[in-house]
N, C-alpha and C positions, 0 to 999 in steps of 0.2 A: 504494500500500500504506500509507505514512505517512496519506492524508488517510483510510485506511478503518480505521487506527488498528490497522493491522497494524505490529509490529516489524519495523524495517528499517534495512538497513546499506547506508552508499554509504562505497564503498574508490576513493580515490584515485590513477592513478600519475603522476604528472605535469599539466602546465598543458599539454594539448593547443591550446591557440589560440594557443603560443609556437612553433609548428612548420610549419619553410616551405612543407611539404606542400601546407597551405591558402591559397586565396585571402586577400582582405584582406576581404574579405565575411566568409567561412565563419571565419576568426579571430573578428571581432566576434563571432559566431553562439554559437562556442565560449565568447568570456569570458562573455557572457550567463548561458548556460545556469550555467557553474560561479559564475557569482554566484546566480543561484536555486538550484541544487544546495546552497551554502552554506548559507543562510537555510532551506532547506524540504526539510531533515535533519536530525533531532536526533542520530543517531548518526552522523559521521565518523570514518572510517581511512583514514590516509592514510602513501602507502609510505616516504616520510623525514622527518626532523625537518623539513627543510628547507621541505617542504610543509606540513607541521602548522603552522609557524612562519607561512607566508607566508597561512593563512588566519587568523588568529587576528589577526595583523597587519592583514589590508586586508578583512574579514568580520566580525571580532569574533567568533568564534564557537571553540568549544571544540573539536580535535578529538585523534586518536588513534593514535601510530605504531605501523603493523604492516607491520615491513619485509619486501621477498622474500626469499627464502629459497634453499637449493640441497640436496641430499643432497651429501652429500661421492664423491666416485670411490671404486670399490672399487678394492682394493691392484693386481688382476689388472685386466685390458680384459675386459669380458663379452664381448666378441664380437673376430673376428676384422676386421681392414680393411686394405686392400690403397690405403690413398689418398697414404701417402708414394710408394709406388712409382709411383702411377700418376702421380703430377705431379712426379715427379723429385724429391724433398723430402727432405732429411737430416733426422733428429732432433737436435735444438740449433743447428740454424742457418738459422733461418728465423723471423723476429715474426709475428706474427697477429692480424689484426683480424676478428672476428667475429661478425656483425650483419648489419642490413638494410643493404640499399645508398641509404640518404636524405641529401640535403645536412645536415638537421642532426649527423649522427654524423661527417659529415668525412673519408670516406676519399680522396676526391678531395686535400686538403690532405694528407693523412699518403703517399698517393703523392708528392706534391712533396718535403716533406718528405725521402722515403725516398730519392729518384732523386736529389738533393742531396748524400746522404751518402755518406759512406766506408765503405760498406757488403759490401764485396768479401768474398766465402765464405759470404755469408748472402742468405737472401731475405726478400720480402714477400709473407706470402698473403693473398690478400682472399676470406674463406668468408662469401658470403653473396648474395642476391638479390633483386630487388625487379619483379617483372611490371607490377606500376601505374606504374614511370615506368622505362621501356626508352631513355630519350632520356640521361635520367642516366647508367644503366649503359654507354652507347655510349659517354658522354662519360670512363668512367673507364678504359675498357677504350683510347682511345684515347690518352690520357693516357698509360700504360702500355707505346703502342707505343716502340718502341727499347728496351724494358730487361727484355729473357727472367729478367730477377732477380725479378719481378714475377708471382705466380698467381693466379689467378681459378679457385675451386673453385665456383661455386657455391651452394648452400646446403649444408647438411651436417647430418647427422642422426646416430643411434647411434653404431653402432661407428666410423663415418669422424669426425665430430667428438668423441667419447672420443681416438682418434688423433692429432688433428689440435691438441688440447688436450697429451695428453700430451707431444708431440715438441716444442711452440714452446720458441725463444730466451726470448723474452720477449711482452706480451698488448699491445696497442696500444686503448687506449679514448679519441681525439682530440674527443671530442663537444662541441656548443656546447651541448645539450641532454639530459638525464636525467631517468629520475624516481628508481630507484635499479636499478640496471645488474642485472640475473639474471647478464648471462653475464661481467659483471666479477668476482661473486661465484663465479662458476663455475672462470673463470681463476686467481682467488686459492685455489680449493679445490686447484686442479693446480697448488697453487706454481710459479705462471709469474709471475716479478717483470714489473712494469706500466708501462708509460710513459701517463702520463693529463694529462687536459686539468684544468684548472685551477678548476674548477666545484665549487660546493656539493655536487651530489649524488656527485661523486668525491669533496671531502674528506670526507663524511660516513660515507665505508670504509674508504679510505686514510689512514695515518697520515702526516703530511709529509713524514716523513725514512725512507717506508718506499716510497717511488713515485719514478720521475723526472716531475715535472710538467715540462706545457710550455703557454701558454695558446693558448685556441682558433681555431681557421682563422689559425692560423702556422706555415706552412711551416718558416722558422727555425731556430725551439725544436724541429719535431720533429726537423729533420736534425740538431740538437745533441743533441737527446737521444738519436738511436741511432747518432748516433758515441761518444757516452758509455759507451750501453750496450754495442756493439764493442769499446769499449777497456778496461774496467771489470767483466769476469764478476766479478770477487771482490766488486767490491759488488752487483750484481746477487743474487748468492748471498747477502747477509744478509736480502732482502725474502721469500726463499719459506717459511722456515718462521712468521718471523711472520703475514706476510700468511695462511696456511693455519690457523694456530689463532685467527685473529680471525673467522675465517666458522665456524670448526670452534665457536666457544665463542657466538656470539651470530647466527649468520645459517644456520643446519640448519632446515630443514622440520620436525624433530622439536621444535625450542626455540619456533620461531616459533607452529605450528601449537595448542602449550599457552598460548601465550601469546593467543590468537585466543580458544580456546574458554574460557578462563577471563576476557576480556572480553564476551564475548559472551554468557555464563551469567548476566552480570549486569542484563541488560534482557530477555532473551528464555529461554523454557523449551523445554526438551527433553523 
C-alpha cells in the first residue's frame, strides 16, 4: 500500500523476535522484518513509550504512542456465572493470573513462587490456555500437582472472566515480556491491587509505590510478595482506587480511540 502511495499505518505491540515461542531462526526472521517494517513506514504507532522509545533509538525513525485501551466494568456483572462455584473459589481469596499459558508470561515461576509461600486460606488460579504448546501446559499442571490450593480454569470469557476478575485477592502479571498488558489494564479497571514483574512495559502503568514488584523468572520475590500481600490487605487497599482512575483517566477505548482518529485525520481523509 505504502509503495502504491496509498496511506498506511503499521501499529506496533511489542518486539515479537524477543519471544521464546520462536526458534533462533524465526527470531532473526522477526528482527529483520521489524527492521524493514521500520524504514518502509512513514507512519508508526506503536502501543508504549517504551516501544516508541526503542525505535527511535536503534531505527532513527519517528514514531507514535497509541496505547491499549479497556472499557471500564459496568457497576453490575452483565451476565450471570457460576465459575467461583464451580472451582471451589471464595471471593477475596484467591490471586489470579490471566493470560496465555507461554514461558514468557511466567506462570510456571509464579507457581513456584506461590507453593513457597504462606499462602494458607487463599488460592492460585491460572485462567488461561495455550493449544500450540500442550507440553508446557503439562508441564504446569504438573508443577501444580501436590497443592489443590492451585486452579486451572482454562480460558475464560464473558461472564466467567467478568467473575473471575471481580472476586481476585489480588492480579499477578510475573512476565519477562510485554508490549502493554490489555488484561493488566483490565485488572486495574477491577481495582484488583497487582503484584508485577519489574519490566518497562509494567512500569509504564504502574506507579512504583502503587504495585508490589518482584523481578522476572524469580521464584523468590514472588513468594515475598504474596506473603506481603497475605499479610498486608490495608496496603493492598491503597493500590485499587488509584490504580482504577489511572486507566479510568488515560487508558478507556473512549480516550484512546479520539486520540487515534485525531492522529490519523492528519495524513489520511475520510
Amino acid at each position: 500500500a505504502t509503495l502504491a502511495g496509498i496511506p498506511s499505518l503499521m501499529m506496533g505491540h511489542g518486539h515479537e523476535w524477543q519471544r521464546s515461542k520462536y526458534s533462533r531462526g524465526q527470531q532473526k526472521v522477526l528482527k529483520m522484518m521489524e527492521r524493514y517494517t521500520a524504514h518502509s513506514n512513514k507512519h508508526l504507532l506503536m502501543c508504549s513509550e517504551a516501544q516508541t522509545r526503542y525505535f527511535a533509538e536503534h531505527y532513527k525513525v519517528q514514531a507514535y504512542t497509541m496505547p491499549t485501551a479497556v472499557d471500564l466494568p459496568p457497576e453490575v456483572p452483565a451476565g450471570k456465572s457460576d465459575i467461583l462455584e464451580r472451582f471451589g473459589l471464595t471471593a477475596g481469596k484467591y490471586f489470579l493470573y490471566m493470560g496465555r499459558l507461554v514461558p514468557d508470561k511466567n506462570p510456571d515461576w509464579l507457581i513456584r513462587g506461590f507453593k513457597a509461600a504462606a499462602h494458607e486460606g487463599y488460592k492460585l488460579v491460572i485462567a488461561g490456555a495455550n493449544a500450540a504448546m500442550p507440553q508446557y501446559v503439562d508441564k504446569l499442571h504438573n508443577m501444580a500437582k501436590g497443592c489443590p490450593d492451585i486452579v486451572f480454569t482454562g480460558a475464560v470469557y464473558g461472564a466467567d472472566k467478568d467473575a473471575l476478575l471481580r472476586g481476585g485477592y489480588a492480579f499477578c502479571i510475573p512476565s519477562t515480556i510485554e508490549g502493554l498488558s490489555i488484561v493488566l489494564l483490565e485488572a486495574m479497571s477491577y481495582k484488583l491491587p497487582v503484584i508485577a514483574s519489574d519490566i518497562e512495559a509494567n512500569r509504564e502503568v504502574l506507579e512504583k509505590d502503587k504495585a508490589l514488584w518482584v523481578r522476572p523468572e524469580n521464584a523468590e520475590d514472588l513468594r515475598i510478595a504474596i506473603n506481603r500481600a497475605v499479610a498486608s490487605p490495608d496496603e493492598l487497599e491503597k493500590f485499587r482506587e488509584y490504580n482504577y482512575r489511572k486507566v479510568a483517566d488515560k487508558y478507556t477505548w473512549n480516550r484512546v480511540a479520539q486520540r487515534y482518529v485525531g492522529h490519523v485525520s492528519k495524513f489520511a481523509k475520510f
